[in-house]
ROLUM-324456 format. One record per atom (N, C-alpha, C): residue number from 1; residue in three letters; x, y, z. Coordinates in steps of 0.001 Angstrom, whole numbers, plus 500000, padded with zeros to 6 digits. Each point is the difference from the previous one (the first is absolute). Layout:
REC   kolse   lonu       c1       c2       c3
REC     NUM    ALA        X        Y        Z
...
! end
This chain:
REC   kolse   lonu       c1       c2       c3
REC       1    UNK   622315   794791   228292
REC       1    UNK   501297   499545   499511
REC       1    UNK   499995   498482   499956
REC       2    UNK   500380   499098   498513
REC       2    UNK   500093   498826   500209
REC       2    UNK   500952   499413   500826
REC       3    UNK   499441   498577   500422
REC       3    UNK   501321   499176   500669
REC       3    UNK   500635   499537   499173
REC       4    UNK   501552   500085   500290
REC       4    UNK   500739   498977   499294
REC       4    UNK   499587   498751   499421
REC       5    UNK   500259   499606   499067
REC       5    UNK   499738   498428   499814
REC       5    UNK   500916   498937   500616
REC       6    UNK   498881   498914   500065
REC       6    UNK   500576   499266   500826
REC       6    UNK   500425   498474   499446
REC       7    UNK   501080   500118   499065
REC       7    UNK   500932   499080   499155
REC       7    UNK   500652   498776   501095
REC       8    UNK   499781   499010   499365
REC       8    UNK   500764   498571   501024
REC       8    UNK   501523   500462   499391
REC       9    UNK   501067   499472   501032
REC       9    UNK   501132   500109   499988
REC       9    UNK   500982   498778   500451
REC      10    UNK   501072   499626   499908
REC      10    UNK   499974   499157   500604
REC      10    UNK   501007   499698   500719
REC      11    UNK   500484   501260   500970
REC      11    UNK   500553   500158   501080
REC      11    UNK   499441   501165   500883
REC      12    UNK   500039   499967   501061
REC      12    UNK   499297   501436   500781
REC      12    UNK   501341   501160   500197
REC      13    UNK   499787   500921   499612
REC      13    UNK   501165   500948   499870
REC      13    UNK   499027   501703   500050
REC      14    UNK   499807   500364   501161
REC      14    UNK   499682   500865   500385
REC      14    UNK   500672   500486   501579
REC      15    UNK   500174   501202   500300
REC      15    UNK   500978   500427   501379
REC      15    UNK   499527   499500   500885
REC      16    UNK   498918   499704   500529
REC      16    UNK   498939   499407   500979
REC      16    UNK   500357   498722   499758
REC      17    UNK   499652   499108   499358
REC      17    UNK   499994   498786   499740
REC      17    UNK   499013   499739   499968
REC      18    UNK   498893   500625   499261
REC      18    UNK   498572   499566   499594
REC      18    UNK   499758   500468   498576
REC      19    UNK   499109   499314   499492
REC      19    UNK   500090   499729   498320
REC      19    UNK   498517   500651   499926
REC      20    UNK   500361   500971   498768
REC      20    UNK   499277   501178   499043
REC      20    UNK   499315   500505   501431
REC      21    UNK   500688   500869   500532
REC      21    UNK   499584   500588   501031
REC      21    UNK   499558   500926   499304
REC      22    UNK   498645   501110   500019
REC      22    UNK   499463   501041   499829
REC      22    UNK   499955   501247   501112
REC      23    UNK   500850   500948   500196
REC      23    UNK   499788   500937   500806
REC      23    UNK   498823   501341   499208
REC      24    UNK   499251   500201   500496
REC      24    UNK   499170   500873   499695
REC      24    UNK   499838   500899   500898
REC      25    UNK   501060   500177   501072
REC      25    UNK   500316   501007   500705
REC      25    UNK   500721   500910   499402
REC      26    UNK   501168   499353   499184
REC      26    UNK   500839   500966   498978
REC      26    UNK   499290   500888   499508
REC      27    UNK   500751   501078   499436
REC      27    UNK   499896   501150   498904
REC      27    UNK   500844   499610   498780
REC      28    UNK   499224   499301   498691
REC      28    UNK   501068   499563   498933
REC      28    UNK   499855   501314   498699
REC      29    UNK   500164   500552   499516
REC      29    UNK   499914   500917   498327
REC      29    UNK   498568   499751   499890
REC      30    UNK   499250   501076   500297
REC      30    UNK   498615   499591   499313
REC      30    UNK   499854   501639   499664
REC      31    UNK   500574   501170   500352
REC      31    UNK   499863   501477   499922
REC      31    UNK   499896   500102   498359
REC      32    UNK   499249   500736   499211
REC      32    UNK   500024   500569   498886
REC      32    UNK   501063   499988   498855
REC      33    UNK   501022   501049   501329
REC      33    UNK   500887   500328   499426
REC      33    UNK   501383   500116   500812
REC      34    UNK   500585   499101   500380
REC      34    UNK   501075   499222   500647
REC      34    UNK   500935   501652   500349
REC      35    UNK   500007   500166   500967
REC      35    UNK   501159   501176   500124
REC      35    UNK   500938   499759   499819
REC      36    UNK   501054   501197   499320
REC      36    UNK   500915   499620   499771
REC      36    UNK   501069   499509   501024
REC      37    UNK   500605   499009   500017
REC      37    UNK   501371   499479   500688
REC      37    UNK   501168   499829   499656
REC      38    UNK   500611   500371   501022
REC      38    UNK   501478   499617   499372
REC      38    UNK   500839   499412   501020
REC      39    UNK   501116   499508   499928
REC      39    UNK   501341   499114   501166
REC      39    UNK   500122   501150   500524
REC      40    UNK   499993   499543   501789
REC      40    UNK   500654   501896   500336
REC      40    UNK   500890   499933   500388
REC      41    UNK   501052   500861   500427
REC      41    UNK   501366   499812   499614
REC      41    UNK   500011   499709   501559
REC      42    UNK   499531   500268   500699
REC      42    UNK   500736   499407   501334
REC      42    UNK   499108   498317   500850
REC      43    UNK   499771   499481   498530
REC      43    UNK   499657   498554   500142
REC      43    UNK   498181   499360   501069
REC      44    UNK   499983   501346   500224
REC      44    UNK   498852   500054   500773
REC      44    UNK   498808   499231   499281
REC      45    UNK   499158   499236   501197
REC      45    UNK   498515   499122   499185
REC      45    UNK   498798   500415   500784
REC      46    UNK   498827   500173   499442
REC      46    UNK   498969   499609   500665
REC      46    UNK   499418   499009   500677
REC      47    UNK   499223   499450   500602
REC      47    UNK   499968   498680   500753
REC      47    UNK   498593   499827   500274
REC      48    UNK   499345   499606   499603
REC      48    UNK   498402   499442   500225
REC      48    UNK   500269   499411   501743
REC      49    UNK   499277   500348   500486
REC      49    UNK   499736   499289   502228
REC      49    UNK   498777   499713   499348
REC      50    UNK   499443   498625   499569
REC      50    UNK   498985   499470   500196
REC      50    UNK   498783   499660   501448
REC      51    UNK   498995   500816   499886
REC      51    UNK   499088   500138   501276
REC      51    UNK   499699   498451   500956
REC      52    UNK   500451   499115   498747
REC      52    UNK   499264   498412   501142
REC      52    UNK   501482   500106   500803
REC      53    UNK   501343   500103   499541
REC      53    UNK   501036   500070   500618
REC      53    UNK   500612   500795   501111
REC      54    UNK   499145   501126   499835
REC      54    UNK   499838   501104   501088
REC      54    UNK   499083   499734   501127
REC      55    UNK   498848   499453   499665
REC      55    UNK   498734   499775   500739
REC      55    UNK   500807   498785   501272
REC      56    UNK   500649   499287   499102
REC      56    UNK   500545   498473   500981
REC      56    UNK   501486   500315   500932
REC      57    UNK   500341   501486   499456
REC      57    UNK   501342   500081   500603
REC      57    UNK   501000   499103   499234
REC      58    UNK   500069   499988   498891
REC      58    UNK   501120   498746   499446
REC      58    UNK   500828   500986   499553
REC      59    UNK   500607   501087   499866
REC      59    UNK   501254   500652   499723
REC      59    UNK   499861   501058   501374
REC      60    UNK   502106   500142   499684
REC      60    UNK   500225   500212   501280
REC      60    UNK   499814   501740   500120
REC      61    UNK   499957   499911   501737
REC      61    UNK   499592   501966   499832
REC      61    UNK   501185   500816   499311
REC      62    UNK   499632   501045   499611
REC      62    UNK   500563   501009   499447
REC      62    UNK   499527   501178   500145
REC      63    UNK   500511   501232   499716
REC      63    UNK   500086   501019   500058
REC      63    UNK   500608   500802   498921
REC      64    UNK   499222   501104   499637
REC      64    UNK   500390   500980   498783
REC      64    UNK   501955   500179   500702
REC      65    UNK   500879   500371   498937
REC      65    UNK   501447   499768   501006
REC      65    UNK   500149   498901   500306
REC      66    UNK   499491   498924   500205
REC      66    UNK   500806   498320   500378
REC      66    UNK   500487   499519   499174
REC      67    UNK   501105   499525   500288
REC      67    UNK   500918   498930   498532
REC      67    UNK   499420   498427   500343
REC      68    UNK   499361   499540   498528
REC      68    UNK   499591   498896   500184
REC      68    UNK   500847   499245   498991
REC      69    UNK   499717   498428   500145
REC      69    UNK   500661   499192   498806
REC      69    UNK   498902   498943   499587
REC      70    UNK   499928   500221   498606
REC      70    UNK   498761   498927   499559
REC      70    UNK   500657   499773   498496
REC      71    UNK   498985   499275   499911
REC      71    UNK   500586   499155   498603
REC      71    UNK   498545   500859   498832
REC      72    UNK   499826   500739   499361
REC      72    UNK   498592   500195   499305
REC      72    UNK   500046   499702   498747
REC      73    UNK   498486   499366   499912
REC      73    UNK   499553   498631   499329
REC      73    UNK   499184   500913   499158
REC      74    UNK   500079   499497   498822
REC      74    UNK   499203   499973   498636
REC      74    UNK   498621   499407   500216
REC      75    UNK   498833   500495   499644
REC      75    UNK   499110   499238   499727
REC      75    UNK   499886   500112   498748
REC      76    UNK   500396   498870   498796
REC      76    UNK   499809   500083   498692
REC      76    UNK   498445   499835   499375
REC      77    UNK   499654   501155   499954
REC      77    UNK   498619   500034   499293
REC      77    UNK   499984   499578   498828
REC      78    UNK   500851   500582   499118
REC      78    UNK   500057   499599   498394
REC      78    UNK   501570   499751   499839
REC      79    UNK   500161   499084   498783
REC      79    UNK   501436   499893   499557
REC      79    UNK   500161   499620   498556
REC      80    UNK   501362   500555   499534
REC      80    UNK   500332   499771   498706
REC      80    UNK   501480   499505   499311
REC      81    UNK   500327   499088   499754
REC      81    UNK   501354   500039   499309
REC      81    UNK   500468   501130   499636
REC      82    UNK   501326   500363   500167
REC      82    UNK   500683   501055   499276
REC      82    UNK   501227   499426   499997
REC      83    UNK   500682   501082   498414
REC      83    UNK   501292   499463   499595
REC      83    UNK   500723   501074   500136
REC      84    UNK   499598   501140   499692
REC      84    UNK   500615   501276   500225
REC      84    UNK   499610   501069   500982
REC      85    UNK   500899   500877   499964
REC      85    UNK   499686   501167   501211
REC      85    UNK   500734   499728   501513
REC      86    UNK   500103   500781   500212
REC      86    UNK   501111   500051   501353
REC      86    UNK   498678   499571   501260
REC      87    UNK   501303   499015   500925
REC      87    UNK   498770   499592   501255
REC      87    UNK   499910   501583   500470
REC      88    UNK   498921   499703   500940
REC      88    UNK   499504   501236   500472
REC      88    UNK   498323   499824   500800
REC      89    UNK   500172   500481   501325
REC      89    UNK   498977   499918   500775
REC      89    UNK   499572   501631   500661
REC      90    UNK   498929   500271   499439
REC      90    UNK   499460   501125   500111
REC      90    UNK   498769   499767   501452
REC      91    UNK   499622   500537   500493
REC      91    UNK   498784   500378   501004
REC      91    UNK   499379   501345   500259
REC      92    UNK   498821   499837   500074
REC      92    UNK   499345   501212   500185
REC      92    UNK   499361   500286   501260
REC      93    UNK   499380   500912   499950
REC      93    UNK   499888   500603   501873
REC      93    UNK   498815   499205   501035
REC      94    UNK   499279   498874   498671
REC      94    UNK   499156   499265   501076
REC      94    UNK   500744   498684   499695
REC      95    UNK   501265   499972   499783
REC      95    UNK   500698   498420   500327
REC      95    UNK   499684   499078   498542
REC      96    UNK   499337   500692   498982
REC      96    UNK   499877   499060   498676
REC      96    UNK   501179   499818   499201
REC      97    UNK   500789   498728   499690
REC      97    UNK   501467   500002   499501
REC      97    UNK   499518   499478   498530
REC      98    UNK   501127   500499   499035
REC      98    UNK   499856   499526   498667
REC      98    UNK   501803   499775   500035
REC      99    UNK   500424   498851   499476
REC      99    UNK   501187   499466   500008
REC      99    UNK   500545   498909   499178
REC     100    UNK   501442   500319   499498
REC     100    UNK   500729   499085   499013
REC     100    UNK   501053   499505   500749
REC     101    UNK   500075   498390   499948
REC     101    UNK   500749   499433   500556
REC     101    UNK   500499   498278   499802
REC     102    UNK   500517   499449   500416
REC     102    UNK   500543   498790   499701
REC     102    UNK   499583   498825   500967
REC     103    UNK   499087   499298   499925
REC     103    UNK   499240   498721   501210
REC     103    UNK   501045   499373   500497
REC     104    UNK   500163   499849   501490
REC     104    UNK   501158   498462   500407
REC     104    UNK   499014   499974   500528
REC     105    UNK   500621   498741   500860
REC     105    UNK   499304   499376   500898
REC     105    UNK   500604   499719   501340
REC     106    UNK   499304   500231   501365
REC     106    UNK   500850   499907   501132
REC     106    UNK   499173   498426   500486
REC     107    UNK   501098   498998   500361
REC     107    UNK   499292   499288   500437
REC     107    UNK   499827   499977   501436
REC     108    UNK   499260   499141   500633
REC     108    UNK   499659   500026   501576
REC     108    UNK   501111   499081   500456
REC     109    UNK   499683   499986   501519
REC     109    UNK   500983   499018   500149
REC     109    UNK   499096   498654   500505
REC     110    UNK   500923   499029   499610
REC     110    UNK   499147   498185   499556
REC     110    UNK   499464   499848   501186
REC     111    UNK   498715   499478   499905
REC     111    UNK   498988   499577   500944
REC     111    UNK   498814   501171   500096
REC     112    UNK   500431   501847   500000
REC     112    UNK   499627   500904   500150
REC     112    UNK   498569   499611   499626
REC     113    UNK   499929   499976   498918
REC     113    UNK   498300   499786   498821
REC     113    UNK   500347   499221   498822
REC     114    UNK   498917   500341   499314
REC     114    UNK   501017   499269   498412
REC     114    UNK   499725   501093   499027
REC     115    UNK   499994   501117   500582
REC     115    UNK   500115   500966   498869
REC     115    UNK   501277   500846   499999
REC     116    UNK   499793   501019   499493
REC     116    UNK   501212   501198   499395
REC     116    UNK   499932   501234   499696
REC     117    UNK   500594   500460   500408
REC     117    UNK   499364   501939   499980
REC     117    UNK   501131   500745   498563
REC     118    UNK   499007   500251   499083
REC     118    UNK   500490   500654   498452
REC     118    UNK   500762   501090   500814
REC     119    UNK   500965   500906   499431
REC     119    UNK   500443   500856   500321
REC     119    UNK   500479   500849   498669
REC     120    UNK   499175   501295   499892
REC     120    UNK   501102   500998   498703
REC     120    UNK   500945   500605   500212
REC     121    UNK   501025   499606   499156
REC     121    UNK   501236   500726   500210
REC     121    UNK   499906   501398   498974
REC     122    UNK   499849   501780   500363
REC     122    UNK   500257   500610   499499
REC     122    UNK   500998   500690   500074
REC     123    UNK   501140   499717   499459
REC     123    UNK   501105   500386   499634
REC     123    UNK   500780   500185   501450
REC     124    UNK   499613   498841   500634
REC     124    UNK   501158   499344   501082
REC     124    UNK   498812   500349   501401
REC     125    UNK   498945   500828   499844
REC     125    UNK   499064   500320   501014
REC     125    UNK   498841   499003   499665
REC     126    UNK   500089   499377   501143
REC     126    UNK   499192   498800   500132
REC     126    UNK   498959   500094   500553
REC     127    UNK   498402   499668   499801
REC     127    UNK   498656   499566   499954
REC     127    UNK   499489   498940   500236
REC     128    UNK   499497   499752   501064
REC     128    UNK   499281   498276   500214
REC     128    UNK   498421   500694   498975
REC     129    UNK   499649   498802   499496
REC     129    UNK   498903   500374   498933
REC     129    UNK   498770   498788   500651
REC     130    UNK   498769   500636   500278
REC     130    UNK   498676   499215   499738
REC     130    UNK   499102   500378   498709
REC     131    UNK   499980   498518   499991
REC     131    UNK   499235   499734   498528
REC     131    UNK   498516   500304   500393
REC     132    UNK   499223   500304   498850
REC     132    UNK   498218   500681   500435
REC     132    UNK   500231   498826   498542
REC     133    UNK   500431   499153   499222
REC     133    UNK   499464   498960   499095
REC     133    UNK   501076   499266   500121
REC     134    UNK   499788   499669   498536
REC     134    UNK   500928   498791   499798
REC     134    UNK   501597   500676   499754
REC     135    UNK   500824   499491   500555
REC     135    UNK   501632   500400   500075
REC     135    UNK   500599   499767   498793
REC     136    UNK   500595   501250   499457
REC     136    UNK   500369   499776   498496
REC     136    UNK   501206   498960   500006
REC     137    UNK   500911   499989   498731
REC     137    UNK   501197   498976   499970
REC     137    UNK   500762   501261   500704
REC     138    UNK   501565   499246   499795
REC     138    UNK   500825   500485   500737
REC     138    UNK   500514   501054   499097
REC     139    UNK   500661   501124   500457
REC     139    UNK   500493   500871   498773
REC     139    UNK   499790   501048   500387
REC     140    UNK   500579   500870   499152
REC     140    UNK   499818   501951   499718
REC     140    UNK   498475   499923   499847
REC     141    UNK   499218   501015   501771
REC     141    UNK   498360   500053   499245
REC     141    UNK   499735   501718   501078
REC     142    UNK   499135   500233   499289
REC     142    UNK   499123   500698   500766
REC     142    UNK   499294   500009   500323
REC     143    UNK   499593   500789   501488
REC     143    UNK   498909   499599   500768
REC     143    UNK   499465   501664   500567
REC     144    UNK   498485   499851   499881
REC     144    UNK   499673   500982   500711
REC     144    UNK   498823   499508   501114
REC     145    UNK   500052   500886   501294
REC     145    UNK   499282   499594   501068
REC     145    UNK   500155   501040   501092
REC     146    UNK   500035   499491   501113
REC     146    UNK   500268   500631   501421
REC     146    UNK   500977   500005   500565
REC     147    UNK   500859   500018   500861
REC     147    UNK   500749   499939   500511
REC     147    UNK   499775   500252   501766
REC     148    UNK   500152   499001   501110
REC     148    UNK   499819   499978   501107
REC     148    UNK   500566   499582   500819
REC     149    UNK   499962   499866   501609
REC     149    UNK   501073   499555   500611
REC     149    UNK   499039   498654   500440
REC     150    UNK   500934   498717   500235
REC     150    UNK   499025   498977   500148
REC     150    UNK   500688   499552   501221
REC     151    UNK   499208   499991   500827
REC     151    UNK   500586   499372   501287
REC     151    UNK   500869   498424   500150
REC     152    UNK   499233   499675   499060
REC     152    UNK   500812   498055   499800
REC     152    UNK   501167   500188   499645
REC     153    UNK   500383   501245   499452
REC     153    UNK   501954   499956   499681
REC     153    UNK   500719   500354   500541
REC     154    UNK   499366   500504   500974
REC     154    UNK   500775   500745   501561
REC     154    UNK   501156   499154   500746
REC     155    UNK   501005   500493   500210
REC     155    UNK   501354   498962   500536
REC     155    UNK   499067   499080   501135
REC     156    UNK   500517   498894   499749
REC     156    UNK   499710   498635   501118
REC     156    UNK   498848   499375   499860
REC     157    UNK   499113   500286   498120
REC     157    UNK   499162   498984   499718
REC     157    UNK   500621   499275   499056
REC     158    UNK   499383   499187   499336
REC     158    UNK   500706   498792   499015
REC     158    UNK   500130   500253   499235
REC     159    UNK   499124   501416   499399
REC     159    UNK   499949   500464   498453
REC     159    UNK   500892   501259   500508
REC     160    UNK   500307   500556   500738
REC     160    UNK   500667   501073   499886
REC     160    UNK   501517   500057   500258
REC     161    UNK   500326   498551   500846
REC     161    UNK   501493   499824   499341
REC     161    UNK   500386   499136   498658
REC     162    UNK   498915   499961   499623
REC     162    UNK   500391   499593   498308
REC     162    UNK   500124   501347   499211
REC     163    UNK   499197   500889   500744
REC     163    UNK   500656   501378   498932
REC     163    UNK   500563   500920   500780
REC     164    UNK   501214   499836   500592
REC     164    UNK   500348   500589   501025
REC     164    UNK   501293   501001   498830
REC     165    UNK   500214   499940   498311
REC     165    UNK   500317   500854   499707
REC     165    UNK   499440   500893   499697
REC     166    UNK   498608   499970   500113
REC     166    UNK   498865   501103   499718
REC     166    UNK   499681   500640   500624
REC     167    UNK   500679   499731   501443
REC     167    UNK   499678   500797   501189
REC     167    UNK   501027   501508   499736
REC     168    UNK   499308   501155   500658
REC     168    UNK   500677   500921   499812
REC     168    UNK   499791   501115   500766
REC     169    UNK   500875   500975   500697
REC     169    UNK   499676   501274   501138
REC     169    UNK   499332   500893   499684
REC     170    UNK   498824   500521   500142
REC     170    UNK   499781   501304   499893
REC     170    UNK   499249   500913   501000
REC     171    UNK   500152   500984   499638
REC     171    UNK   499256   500787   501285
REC     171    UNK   498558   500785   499392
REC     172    UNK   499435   499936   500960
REC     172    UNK   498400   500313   499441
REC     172    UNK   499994   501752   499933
REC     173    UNK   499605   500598   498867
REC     173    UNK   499887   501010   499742
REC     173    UNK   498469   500841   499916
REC     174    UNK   499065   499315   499907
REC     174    UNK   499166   499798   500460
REC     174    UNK   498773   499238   499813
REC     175    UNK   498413   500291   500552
REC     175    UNK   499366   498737   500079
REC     175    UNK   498534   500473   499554
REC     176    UNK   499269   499912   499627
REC     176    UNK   498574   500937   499616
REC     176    UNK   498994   498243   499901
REC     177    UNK   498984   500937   499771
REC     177    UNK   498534   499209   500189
REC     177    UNK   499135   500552   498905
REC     178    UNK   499599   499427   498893
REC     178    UNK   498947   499965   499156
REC     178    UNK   498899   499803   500389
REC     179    UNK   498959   500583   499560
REC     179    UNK   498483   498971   499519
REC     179    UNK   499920   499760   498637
REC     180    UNK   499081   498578   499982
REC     180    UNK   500020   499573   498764
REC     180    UNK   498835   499843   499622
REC     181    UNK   499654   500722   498762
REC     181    UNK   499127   500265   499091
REC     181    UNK   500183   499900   498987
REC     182    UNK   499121   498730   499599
REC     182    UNK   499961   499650   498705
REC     182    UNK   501139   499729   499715
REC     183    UNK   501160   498928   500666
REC     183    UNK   501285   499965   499704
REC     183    UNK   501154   501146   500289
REC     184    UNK   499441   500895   500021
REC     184    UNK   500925   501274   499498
REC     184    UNK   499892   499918   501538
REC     185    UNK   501747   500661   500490
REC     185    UNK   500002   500699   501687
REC     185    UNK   499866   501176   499657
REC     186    UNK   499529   500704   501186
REC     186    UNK   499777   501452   499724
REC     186    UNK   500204   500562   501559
REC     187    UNK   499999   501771   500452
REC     187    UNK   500182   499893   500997
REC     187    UNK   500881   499729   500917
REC     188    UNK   501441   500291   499612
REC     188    UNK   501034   499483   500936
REC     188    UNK   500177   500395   501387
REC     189    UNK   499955   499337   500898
REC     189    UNK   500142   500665   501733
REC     189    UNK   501485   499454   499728
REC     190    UNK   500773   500900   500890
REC     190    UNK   501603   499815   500651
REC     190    UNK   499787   498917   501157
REC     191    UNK   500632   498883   500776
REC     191    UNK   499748   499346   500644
REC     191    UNK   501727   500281   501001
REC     192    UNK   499837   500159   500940
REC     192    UNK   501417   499662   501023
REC     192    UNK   500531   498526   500084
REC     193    UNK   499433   499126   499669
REC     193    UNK   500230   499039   499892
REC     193    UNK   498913   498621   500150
REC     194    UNK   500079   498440   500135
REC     194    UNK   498910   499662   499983
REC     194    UNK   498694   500001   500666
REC     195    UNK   499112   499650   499281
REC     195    UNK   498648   500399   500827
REC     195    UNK   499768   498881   500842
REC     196    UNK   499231   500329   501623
REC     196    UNK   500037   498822   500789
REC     196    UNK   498881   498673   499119
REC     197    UNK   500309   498944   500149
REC     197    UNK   499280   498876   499375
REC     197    UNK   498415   500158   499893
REC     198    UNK   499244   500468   501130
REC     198    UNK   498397   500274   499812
REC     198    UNK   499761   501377   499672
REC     199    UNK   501080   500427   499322
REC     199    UNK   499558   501270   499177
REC     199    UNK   500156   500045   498884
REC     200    UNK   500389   499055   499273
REC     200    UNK   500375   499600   498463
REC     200    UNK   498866   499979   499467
REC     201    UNK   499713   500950   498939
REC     201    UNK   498393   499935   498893
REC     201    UNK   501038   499186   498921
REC     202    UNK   499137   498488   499843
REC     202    UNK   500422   499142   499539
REC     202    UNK   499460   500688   498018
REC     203    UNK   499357   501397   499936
REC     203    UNK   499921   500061   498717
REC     203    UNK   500870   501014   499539
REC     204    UNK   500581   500399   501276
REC     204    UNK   501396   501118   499716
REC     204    UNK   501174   499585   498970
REC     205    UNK   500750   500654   499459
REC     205    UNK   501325   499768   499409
REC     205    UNK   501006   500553   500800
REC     206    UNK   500570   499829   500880
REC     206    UNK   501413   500249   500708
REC     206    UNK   501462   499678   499318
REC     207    UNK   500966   500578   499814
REC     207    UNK   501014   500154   499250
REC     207    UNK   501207   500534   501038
REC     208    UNK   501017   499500   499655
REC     208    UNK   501360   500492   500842
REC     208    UNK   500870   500340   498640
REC     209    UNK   500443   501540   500113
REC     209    UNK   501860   500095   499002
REC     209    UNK   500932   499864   501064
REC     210    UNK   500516   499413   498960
REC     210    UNK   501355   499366   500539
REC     210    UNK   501157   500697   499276
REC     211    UNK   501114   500466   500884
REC     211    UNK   500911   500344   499028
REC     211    UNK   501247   498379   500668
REC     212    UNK   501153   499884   498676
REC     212    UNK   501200   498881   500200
REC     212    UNK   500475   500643   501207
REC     213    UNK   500550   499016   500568
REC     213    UNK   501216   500239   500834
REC     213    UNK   501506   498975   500030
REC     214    UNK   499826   499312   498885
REC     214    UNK   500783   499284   499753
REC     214    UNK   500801   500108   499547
REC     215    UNK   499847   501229   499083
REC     215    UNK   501122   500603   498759
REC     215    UNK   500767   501362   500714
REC     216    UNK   499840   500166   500946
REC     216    UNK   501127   501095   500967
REC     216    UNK   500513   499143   500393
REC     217    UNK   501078   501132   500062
REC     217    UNK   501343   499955   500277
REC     217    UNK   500933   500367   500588
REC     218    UNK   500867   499882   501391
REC     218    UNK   500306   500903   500834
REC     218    UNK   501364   500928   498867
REC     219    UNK   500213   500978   500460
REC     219    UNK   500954   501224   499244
REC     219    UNK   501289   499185   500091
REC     220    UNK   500919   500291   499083
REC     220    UNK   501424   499044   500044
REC     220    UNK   501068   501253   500016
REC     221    UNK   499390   501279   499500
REC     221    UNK   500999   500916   499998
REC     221    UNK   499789   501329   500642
REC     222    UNK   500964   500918   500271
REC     222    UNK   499754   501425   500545
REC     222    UNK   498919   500594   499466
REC     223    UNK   500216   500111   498434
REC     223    UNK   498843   500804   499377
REC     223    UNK   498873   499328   500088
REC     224    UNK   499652   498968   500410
REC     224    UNK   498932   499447   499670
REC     224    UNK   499366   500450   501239
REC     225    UNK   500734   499236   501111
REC     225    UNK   499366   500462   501443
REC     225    UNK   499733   501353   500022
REC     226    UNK   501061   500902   499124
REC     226    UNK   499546   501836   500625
REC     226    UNK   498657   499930   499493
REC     227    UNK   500005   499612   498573
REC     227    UNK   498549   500413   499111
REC     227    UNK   498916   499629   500775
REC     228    UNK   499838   498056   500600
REC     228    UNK   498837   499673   500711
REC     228    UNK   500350   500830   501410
REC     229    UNK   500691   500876   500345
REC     229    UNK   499588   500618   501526
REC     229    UNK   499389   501637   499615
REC     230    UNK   500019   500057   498660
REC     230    UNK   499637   501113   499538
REC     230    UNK   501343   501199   500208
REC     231    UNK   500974   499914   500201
REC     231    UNK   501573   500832   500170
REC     231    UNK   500102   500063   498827
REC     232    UNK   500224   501045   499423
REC     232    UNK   500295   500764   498942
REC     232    UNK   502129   500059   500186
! end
């Protein structure tokens, strides 16, 4: 699989705060024939757990059942202007996102660095985005890539209260383990949750679903409460 190219820019604007970062730990679209995806209705994502991040202990423990809050980051592999078509962020079951959306920009706060973390807005659901090239203009674009949890945006670093609207609840639904061959994962193990740090096969693909927890809602009425207690 090629590397990204590596285009001068001339501000650093990646979630990390390091310029044309290449992860080749990711899983980006390289399958044949892209399975089909679609938005699922109960907002749920896949989540790439990158093995150097596991190996070092840099995200926090969890458990299949734990409600976590993270901000998950785009790795923009490829991108394109678009003028039409509804935003929309799709993911598939090893965490590869294809997505339409609108670039801002979150800035840091002064002194922090001298960079800036891109952020896509799809249709009010927000994305911190790393660039794998050069960062398009500003505007309606699409991007396809990975999607992962990055420890640098985690509440109480510098980049992660700059996207602290990207942060969001969910509870882990569950967690599996690939091998990777020839790009492709194959082989899914179920995992209880993370693997201890000197057990991480740094050529594994590990993945967490996530379903929202942001968009419930406690019951406001009789019928509502009978229905969620299951009372007929």
């Amino acid at each position: 699989m090629a590397k990204p190219g590596r285009a001068r820019r001339d501000r650093s604007r990646t979630v990390a705060g390091r310029r044309h970062e290449d992860l080749d730990e990711l899983v980006r679209r390289v399958l044949p024939q892209p399975p089909a995806r679609g938005e699922r209705a109960d907002g749920g994502l896949t989540v790439q757990l990158l093995p150097h991040y596991l190996a070092a202990g840099s995200l926090p423990a969890f458990r299949v059942g734990d409600d976590v809050e993270l901000a998950p980051a785009i790795y923009a592999d490829a991108h394109l202007p678009v003028v039409s078509g509804r935003d929309r962020c799709t993911v598939d079951e090893y965490g590869c996102a294809d997505a339409r959306g609108t670039i801002v920009t979150a800035p840091l706060e002064p002194g922090a660095c001298d960079c800036a973390v891109d952020v896509l807005d799809v249709g009010g659901r927000l994305f911190p985005l790393n660039w794998a090239a050069t960062r398009p203009a500003s505007g309606r674009v699409w991007v396809e890539g990975a999607l992962y949890w990055a420890p640098e945006l985690d509440a109480g670093t510098p980049h992660g209260e700059a996207v602290t609207l990207c942060r969001r609840r969910f509870r882990v639904r569950e967690m599996r383990r690939y091998i990777r061959t020839g790009h492709v994962p194959r082989s899914p193990v179920r995992l209880g949750g993370l693997p201890d740090p000197d057990e991480v096969d740094e050529h594994a693909v590990y993945v967490a679903d996530l379903r929202t927890l942001d968009d419930e809602r406690v019951p406001t009425t009789a019928a509502e409460r009978a229905h969620g207690s299951g009372q007929r």
